[in-house]
N, C-alpha and C positions, 0 to 999 in steps of 0.2 A: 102534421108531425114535422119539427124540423129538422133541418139537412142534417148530415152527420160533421161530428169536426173536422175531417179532411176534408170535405166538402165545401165546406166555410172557409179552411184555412185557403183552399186550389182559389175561392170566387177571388175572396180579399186579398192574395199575393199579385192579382192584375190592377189592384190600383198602388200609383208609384205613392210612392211618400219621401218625404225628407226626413232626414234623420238628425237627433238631439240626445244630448246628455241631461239631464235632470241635476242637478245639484243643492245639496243644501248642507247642514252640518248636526252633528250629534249633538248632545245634551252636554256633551265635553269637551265641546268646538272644534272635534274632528273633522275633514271634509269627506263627505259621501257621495257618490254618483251611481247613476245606472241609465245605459243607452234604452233611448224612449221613440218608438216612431208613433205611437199612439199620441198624437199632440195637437190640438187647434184650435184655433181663434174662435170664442164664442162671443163675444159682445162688444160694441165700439165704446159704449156710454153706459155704463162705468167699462174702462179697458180691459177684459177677461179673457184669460186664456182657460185651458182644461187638458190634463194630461192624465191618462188609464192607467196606473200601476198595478201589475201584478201582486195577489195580494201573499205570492211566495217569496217577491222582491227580497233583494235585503234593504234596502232602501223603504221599505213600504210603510212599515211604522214610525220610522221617521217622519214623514212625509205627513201621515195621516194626524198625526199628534205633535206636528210643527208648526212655525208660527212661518216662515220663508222659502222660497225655492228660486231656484235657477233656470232657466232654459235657455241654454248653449244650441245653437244650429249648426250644424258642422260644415264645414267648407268642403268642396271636395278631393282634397288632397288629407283628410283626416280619420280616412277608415279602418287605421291604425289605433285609433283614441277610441272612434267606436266599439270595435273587436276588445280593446282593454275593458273599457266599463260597462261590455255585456258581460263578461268572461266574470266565473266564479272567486277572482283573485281579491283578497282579502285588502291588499291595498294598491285601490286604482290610481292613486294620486302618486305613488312614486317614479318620479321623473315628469311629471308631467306639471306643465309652465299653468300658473292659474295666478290670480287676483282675486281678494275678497271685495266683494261688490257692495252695494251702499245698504243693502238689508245684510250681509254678511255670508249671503252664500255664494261659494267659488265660481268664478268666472273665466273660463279657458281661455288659454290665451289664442289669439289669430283664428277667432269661430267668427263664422258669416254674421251671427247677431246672436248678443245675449239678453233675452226677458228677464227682468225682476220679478219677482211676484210674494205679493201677502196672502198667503192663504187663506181663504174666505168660506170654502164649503167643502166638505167631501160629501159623497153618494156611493153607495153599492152600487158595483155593477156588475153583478155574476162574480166569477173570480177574478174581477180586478175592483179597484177603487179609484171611481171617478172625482181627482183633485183641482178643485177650482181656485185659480189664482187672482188678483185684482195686479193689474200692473205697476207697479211703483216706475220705474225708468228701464230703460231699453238703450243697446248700442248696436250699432248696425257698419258692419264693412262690405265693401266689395267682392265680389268673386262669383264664383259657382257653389250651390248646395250640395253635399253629399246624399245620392238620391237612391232607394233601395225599392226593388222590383222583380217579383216571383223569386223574393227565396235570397236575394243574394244583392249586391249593391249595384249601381248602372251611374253611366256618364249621362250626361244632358247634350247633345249635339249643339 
């Protein structure tokens, strides 16, 4: 029989993760986003990444029936940005510094690194949809990752 979901939720909030925004754009060249800790590195050759979306997201059909996406890592001085593009507000982009990237999905500004990706596969996964990226190009800064652990966000010593 398996555990129950507080159960799973209690195991899983003891491993840390970093934290990302997901980005890509509507059919109307809007930009959309939604904060994603479900995110990791699956293959060197060909370069894969794979991100879980909730399949209540608002982001999620988007995503599933797009051609690009984004992964923004967040620095950790940006859990302001994260709190904005979890949060139910209809438009996460106002006020917020971004750059449209070489596949055309928004690119935040001053993130630890942003992934390109061409979406290559989706898969069912329970209530979320596991989205497989091919990497097109990648940018990478300095600093500390925004890192979140049992429930709430944490520093790196």
């Amino acid at each position: 029989m398996p555990v129950s979901k507080d159960e799973f939720r209690s195991a899983m909030s003891r491993f840390a993760s970093g934290v990302t925004i997901v980005t890509t754009k509507t059919e109307a060249h809007h930009p959309i986003g939604i904060t994603v800790s479900s995110f990791a590195s699956l293959s060197l050759e060909p370069p894969l990444v794979l991100v879980c979306i909730d399949k209540r997201a608002s982001i999620h059909d988007q995503l599933v029936e797009g051609r690009y996406l984004a992964v923004n890592v967040l620095a950790e001085d940006q859990e302001i940005l994260s709190r904005r593009f979890a949060s139910r507000d209809d438009d996460r982009f106002s006020g917020t510094g971004y750059a449209e990237g070489v596949t055309g999905a928004p690119i935040l500004n001053d993130v630890l690194a942003a992934i390109e990706c061409r979406i290559v596969y989706t898969y069912p996964g329970g209530d979320h949809t596991i989205v497989v990226g091919e990497v097109e190009r990648t940018i990478v800064n300095d600093g500390k990752p925004l890192a979140y652990f049992r429930g709430g966000y944490a520093e790196l010593a």
